[in-house]
C-alpha positions, -999 to 999 in steps of 0.1 A, spaced: -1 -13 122 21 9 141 9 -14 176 -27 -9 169 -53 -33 154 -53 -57 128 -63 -40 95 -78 -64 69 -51 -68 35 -54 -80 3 -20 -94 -14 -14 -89 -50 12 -113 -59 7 -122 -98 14 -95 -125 -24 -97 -132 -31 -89 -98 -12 -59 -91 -21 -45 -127 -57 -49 -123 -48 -35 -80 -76 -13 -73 -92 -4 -104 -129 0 -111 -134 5 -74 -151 32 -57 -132 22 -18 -112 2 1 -115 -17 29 -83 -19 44 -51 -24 23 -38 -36 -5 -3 -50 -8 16 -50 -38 46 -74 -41 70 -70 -53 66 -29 -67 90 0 -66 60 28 -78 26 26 -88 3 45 -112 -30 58 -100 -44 61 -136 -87 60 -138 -86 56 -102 -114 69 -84 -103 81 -55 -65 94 -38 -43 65 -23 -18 67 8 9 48 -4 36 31 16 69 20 4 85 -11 21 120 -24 22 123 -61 21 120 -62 59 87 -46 56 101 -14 69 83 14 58 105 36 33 83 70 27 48 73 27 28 97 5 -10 103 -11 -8 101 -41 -46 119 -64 -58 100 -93 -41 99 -125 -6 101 -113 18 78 -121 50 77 -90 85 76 -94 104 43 -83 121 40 -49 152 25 -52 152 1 -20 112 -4 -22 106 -40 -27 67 -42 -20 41 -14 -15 13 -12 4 -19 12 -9 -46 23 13 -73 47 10 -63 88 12 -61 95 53 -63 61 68 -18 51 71 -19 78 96 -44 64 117 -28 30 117 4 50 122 24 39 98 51 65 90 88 63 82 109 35 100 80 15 110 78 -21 108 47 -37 89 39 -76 97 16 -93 77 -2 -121 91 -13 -151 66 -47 -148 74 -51 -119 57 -44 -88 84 -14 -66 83 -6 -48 118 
């Protein structure tokens, strides 16, 4: 992301899969994409979340951490989100205005 390596992704397409997102987990490897979502709750997480907010050009909106048991008020233009652990979106660089592409074997750059 942000010209720098690949980072692995998981896509959460189905309403199951983005309700269940990253419960009962203790980390994350990589990221987790959540399409399509406007906000996200981190109730009985275990651990803080940066959390991207991306247009439906994959242009990143804001970015925020967001602790556990906090529940995120919708973007308006946000049309997919992308989670990662606490720290690690500004490592990859991903900040305001940057463009996120997601590669189908499961990498977003």
């Amino acid at each position: 992301m942000g010209g720098g390596a690949p980072v692995p992704l998981e896509v959460a397409a189905s309403y199951r899969a983005r309700t269940r997102g990253l419960l009962r987990r203790d980390h994350l490897h990589g990221a987790i994409l959540l399409t399509p979502a406007a906000s996200v709750h981190t109730f009985r997480m275990r651990f803080p979340l940066d959390v991207a907010y991306l247009d439906r050009r994959l242009r990143v909106i804001a970015v925020h951490t967001v602790p556990p048991n906090r529940l995120t008020a919708p973007r308006l233009r946000a049309r997919r989100i992308l989670e990662a652990e606490a720290g690690t979106m500004a490592g990859w660089g991903v900040r305001p205005g940057v463009q996120v592409r997601v590669h189908l074997h499961g990498e977003v750059t």
